[in-house]
C-alpha positions in Angstrom: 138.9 89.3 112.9 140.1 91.5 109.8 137.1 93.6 108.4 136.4 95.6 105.1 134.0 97.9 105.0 133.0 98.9 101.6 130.9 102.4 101.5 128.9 103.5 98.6 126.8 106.6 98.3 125.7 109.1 99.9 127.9 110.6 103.2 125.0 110.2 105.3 125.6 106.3 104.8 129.5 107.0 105.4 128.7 108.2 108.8 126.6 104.8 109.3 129.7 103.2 108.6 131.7 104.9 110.6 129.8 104.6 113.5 129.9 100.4 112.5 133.7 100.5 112.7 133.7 102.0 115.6 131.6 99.3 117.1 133.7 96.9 115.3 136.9 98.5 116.9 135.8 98.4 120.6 134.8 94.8 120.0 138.4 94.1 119.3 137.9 94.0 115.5 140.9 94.9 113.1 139.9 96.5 110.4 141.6 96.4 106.9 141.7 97.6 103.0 142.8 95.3 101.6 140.2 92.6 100.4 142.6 89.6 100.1 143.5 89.9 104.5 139.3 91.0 105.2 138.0 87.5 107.0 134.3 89.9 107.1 133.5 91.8 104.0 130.9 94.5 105.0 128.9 96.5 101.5 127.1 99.5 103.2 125.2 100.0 99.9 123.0 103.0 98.2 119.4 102.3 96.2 119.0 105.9 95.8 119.0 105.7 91.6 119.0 102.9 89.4 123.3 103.7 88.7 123.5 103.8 92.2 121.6 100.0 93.0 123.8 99.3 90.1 127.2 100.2 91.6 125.8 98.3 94.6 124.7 95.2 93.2 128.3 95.0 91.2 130.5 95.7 94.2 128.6 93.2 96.4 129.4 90.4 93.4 132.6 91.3 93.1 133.2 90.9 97.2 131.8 87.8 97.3 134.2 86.7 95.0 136.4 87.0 97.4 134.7 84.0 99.6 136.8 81.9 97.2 139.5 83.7 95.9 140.7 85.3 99.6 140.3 84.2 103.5 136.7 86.1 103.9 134.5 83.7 105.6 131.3 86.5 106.1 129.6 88.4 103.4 127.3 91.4 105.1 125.5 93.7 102.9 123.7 97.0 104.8 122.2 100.3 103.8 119.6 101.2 102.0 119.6 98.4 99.0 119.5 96.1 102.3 116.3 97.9 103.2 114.3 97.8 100.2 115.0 93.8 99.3 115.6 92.3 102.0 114.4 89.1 101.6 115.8 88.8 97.7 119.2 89.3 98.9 119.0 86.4 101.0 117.2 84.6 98.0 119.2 85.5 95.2 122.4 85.6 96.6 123.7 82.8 98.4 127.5 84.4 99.0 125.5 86.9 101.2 125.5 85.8 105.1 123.3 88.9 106.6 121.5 91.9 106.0 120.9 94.9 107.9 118.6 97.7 107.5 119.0 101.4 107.7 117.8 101.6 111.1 119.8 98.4 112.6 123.4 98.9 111.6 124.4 98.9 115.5 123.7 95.4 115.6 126.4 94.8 113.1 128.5 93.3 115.9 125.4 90.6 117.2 125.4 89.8 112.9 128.8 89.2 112.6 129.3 86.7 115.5 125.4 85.0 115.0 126.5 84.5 111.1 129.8 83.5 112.5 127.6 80.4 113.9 126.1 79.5 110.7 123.1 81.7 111.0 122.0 83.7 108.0 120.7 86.9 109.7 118.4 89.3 108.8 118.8 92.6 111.5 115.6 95.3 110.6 113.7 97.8 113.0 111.7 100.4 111.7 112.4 103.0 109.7 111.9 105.2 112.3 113.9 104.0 114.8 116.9 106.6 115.6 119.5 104.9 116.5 121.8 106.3 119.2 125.2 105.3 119.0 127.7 106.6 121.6 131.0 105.2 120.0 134.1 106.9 118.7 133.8 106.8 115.0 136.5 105.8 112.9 137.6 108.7 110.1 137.8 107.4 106.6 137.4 111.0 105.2 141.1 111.9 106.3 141.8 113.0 109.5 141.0 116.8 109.5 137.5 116.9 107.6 134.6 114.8 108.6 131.0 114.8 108.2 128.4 115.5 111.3 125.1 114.1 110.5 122.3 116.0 112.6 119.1 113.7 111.5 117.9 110.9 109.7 115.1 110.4 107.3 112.5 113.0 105.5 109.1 114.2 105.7 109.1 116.1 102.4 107.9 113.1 100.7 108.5 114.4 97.1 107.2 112.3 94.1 110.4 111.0 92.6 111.7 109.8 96.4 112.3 106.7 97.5 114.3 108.1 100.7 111.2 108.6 103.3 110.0 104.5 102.3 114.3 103.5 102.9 115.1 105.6 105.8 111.1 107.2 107.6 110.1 110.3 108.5 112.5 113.0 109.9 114.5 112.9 113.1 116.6 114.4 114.7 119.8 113.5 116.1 119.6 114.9 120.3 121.6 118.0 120.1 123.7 116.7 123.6 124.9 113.5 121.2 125.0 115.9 118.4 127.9 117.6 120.4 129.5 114.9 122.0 130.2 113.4 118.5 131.4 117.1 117.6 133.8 116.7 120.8 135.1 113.1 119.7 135.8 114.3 116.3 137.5 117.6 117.3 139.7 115.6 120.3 140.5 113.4 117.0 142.0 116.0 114.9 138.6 117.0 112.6 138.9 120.5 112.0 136.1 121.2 109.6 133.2 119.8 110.0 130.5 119.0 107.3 127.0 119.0 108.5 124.7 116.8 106.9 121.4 115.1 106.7 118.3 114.3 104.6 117.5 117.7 105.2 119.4 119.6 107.6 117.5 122.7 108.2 114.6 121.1 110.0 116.7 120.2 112.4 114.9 120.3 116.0 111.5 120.3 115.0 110.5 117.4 116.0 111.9 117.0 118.8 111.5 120.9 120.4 108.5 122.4 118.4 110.4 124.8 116.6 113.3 124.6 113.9 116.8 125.4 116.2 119.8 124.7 113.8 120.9 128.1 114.6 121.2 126.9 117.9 122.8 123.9 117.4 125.3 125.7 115.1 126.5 128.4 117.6 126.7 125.5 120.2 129.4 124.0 117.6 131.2 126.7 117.2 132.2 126.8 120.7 134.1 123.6 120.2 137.5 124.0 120.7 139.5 122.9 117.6 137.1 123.0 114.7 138.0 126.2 112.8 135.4 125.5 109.4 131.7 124.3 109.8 129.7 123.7 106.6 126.2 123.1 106.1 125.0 121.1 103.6 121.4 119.7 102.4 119.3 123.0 103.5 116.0 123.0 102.1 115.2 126.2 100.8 111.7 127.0 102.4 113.4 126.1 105.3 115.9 128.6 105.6 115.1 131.1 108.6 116.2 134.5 109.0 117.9 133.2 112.5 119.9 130.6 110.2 121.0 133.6 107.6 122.6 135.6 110.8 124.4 133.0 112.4 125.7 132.3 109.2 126.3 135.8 108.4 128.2 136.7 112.4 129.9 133.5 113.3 133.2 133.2 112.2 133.4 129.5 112.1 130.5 129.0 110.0 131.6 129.3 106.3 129.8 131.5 103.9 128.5 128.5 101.9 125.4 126.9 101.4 124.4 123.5 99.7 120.4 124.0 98.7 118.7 121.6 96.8 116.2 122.7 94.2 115.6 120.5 91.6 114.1 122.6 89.6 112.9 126.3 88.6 109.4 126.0 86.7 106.5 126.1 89.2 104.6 123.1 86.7 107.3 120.9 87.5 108.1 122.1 91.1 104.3 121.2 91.7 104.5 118.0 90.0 107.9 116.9 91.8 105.8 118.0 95.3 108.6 120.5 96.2 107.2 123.3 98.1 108.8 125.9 96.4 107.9 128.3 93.3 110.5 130.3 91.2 109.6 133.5 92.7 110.0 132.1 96.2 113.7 130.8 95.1 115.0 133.9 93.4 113.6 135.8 97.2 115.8 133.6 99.0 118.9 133.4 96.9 118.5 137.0 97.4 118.6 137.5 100.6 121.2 135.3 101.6 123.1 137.3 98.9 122.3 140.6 100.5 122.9 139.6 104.0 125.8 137.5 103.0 127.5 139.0 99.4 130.7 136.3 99.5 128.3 133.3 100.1 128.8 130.6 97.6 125.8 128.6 97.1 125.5 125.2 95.4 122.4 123.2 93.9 121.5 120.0 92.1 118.9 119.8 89.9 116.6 117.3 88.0 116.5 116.8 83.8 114.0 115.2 81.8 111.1 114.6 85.1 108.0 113.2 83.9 106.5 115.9 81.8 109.0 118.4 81.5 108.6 120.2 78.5 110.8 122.3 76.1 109.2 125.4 77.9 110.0 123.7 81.2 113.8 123.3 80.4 114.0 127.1 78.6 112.6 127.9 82.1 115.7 126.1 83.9 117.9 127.9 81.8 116.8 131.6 82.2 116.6 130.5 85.9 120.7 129.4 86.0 121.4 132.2 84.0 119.4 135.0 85.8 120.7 133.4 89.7 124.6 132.4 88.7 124.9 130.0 91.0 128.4 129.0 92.1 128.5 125.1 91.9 125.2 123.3 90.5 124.9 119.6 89.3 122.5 118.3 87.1 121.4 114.7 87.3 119.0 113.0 85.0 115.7 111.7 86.6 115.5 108.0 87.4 112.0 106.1 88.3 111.8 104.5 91.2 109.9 101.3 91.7 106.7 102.9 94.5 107.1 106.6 93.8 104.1 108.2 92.4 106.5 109.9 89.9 107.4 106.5 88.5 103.8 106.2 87.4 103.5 109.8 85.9 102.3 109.8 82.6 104.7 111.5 80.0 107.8 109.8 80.8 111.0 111.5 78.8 113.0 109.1 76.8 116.7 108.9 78.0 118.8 110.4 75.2 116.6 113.2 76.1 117.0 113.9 79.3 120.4 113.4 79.3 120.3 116.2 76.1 119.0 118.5 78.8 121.0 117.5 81.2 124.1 118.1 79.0 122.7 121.5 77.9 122.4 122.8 81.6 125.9 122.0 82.5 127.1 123.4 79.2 125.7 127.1 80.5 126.8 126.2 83.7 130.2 125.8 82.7 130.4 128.6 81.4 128.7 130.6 84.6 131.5 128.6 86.7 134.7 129.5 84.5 133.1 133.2 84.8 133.1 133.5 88.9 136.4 131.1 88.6 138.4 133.6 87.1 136.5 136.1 89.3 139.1 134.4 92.0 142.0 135.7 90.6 143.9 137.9 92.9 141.6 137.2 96.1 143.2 136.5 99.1 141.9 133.2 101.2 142.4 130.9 103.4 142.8 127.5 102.6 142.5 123.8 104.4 145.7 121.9 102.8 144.4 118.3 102.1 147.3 116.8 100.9 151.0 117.3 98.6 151.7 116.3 95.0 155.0 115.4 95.3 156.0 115.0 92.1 155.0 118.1 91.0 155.8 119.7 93.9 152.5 121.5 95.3 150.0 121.1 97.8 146.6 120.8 97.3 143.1 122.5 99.4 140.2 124.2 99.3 138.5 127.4 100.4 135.5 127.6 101.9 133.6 127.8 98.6 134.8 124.4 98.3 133.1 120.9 100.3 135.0 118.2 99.8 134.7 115.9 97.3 132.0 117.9 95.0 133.6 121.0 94.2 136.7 122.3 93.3 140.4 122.6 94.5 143.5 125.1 95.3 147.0 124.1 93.9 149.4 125.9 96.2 153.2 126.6 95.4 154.9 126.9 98.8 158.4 127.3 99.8 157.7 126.0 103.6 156.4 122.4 104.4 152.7 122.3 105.0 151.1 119.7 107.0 148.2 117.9 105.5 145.1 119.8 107.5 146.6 123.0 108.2 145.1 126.1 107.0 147.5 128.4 105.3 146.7 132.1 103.7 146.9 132.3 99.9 146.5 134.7 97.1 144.7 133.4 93.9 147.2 133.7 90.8 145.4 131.8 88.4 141.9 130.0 87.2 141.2 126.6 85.0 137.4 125.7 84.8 136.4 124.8 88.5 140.3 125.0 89.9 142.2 127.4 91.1 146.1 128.1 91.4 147.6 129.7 94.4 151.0 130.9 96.5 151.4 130.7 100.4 151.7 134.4 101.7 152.9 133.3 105.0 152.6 130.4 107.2 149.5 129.4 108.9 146.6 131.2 109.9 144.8 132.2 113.2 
C-alpha cells in the first residue's frame, strides 16, 4: 500500500517516524508525498504547547479530508497528542481509524492491517516502555544529516512539563543499538549526526550507574564516515567535566552546545523546578568557554511564567547581555492541562508575555548581528546542503549552525559541489543570523 507520514514537532518524534517507515518498508510498504496517491495517511503529532496541539489537530482534519477527496482508506494518528487523548480521538473523530501511543509506534504495522479489517485500534504500553527497534530507518532529513536519539523520556519533572506524563521517566537507548543505528546511518550516507533526546546528557545513568555520554560519544566517533557530531538538549547541571574534554579533544565532535535554560532569575528557576541558579549558569558557560573559546552555545528560554515579574525579566536581560549567547530563542509560556504550573497563581496575561518575549529577542538580535559580523574573514568548513540555482550559490552551515534552527552559509563557487560535501570557506560577508562565503578549494579532509 502507498503511505504518508505526516511528522510534526519535535525531532525526537521524527526519529519515531523514521523508525515506522522503516517498519513500513520491510513490510513491503510504498511510501509516498503526495496525499492524493497515500491509501494510509499516518499524523505522528506533538501536544507539547497549545500552538503545537493546535497544528496537530488542524493537519489531522485536513488529512482526513482526504478519506473523500483522495484513495486513502486508513487515517492513523500517533505521538504524543495520541498519548494524552486517547480515547477522545476515537470519540470525536470518526475519520480517525487508530491511535498509537508514544511507546507503541512499532506496532504501526499490526494497526495498519487490524484497521485494514475494520478494526478501530487503539495500540498503548506504558510510558516506560523503551522500545527497541532494529530497522533501517528511512532519512527524511536529507541524506547527509540525521538525528541519533540516545533516550526517551525525563525525570526532571519541571512544573510547566507535560513531557515525563506523554513520554515517562528517562531511558536510555543501549549504547550497542545506539551504535548500530550510528553504523546504518553512516553505511546510508549520514555524515553529521545530531544527537538528541529529552535530555541527552544523562545518558547511561540508568542503565550503568553513572552518566557515560563521553563514552558513548568517543565510541561514535570511531565510525567510519561521520565527519560532524552535534549534541543537542544538554541539561546544564548535567554537564561533566569528562563531557567538556571530549568535546574539547575529539575532532569529530563540533564545538557546539544546545543547553536549555529557561530562565536566569533563581525565583523563577525555583518556581519552574529547574535545578539551576544564575550563579551556577554563568560557572558553567564559563567553563566551557575557557576550555573550549570557539564553542557556540545555544539556549531557549521561557517569557511571561506564572509570576514573573518586571524584576524577573530585567534579570533575564542583564543575564543575555552579561553571557552573549550565540543562538537563544524565546518562547512564551503555555499552561498545560496537569502541570502544577498551570495552577500557579499569578498567571501573566498574553500580550504580556509575548511583550517580553519580543523585548528579549530584540537584545538578542542585536547580540547575534554583533558575533555575526564577528565571522567576517574566518576561515571554516562548511557541510553544503543544497544549490540555489537561480541565483547561482550553494547553501551550508558551519558547525555553529544545527540544522533547521540556526543560521546558514551562502557560498559562491566556481566548481560543482555535491549536496553533503564539506568544502573550506572564507567568510566575506554578514546579514543578521547569515553569512556569505567563497570556496578556497575543493573539499576538505
Amino acid at each position: 500500500m502507498k503511505i504518508l507520514f505526516v511528522s510534526l514537532g519535535c525531532d525526537k518524534n521524527l526519529v519515531d517516524s523514521e523508525v515506522m517507515l522503516g517498519l513500513l518498508r520491510d513490510r513491503g510498504h510504498e511510501i509516498t508525498n503526495d496525499e492524493n496517491q497515500a491509501e494510509v495517511i499516518v499524523v505522528n503529532t506533538c501536544s507539547f504547547i497549545h500552538d503545537a496541539r493546535e497544528e496537530s489537530i488542524q493537519t489531522i482534519l485536513e488529512m482526513a479530508a482526504m478519506k473523500t477527496e483522495g484513495v486513502c482508506r486508513l487515517l492513523i494518528v500517533a505521538g504524543c497528542l495520541a498519548e494524552k487523548y486517547r480515547a477522545e480521538i476515537l470519540d470525536e473523530l470518526p475519520e480517525v481509524d487508530g491511535v498509537i501511543g508514544t511507546t507503541a509506534y512499532d506496532a504501526v504495522c499490526d494497526v495498519i492491517n487490524r484497521s485494514l479489517a475494520g478494526e478501530r485500534v487503539q495500540a498503548f504500553e506504558s510510558v516506560d516502555r523503551l522500545p527497541l527497534v532494529k530497522t533501517k530507518r528511512v532519512i527524511t532529513t536529507g541524506g547527509y544529516s540525521s538525528y541519533l536519539k540516545i533516550g526517551e523520556g525525563c525525570d526532571k519533572h519541571c512544573t510547566y512539563c507535560i513531557i515525563p506524563k506523554l513520554r515517562g521517566n528517562y531511558r536510555s537507548v543501549p549504547m550497542e543499538y545506539v551504535l548500530e543505528d550510528a553504523r546504518m546511518l553512516a553505511a546510508s550516507g549520514v555524515t553529521e549526526l545530531n544527537i538528541v533526546a529529552q535530555e541527552t546528557t544523562t545518558w547511561g545513568k540508568d542503565i550503568y550507574g553513572e552518566k557515560r555520554l563521553h563514552e558513548l560519544l568517543r565510541a561514535l566517533c570511531r565510525i567510519e564516515g561521520i565527519r560532524w557530531i552535534r549534541l543537542l538538549y544538554c541539561y546544564p547541571e548535567e554537564i561533566t567535566d569528562e563531557l567538556i574534554e571530549v568535546i574539547r579533544t575529539e575532532p569529530k565532535i563540533c564545538h557546539y552546545l544546545d543547553m536549555p535554560i529557561q530562565h536566569s532569575s533563581d525565583r523563577i528557576l525555583k518556581r519552574m523546578g529547574r535545578r539551576t541558579s544564575r550563579k551556577e549558569l554563568e560557572e558553567v558557560i564559563g567553563k566551557l568557554r575557557r576550555e573550549i573559546p570557539d564553542i557556540a552555545l545555544r539556549t531557549t528560554l521561557i517569557s511571561g511564567f506564572p509570576g514573573e515579574t518586571e524584576a524577573d525579566q530585567e534579570d533575564l536581560k542583564s543575564f543575555i547581555q552579561t553571557i552573549q549567547f550565540d543562538r537563544l530563542g524565546v518562547f512564551t509560556y503555555s499552561p498545560e492541562e496537569g502541570t502544577p504550573a498551570a495552577a500557579m497563581e499569578n498567571q501573566i496575561p498574553e500580550d504580556v508575555k509575548a511583550e517580553r518575549r519580543d523585548e528579549l529577542m530584540a537584545l538578542q538580535q542585536r547580540i547575534s548581528e554583533e558575533k555575526t559580523g564577528n565571522m567576517v574573514g574566518k576561515v571554516l568548513k562548511v557541510l553544503v546542503e543544497g544549490r540555489i540555482p537561480e541565483e547561482g550559490i550553494y547553501v551550508g552551515r558551519t558547525y555553529r549552525d544545527a540544522p533547521d534552527v540556526d543560521g546558514y552559509v551562502f557560498l559562491d563557487a566556481e566548481e560543482e559541489i555535491i549536496s553533503g560535501d564539506f568544502v573550506t570557506a572564507k567568510i566575506t560577508g554578514a546579514d543578521e543570523y547569515d553569512l556569505t562565503g567563497e570556496v578556497l578549494y575543493e573539499f576538505t579532509e
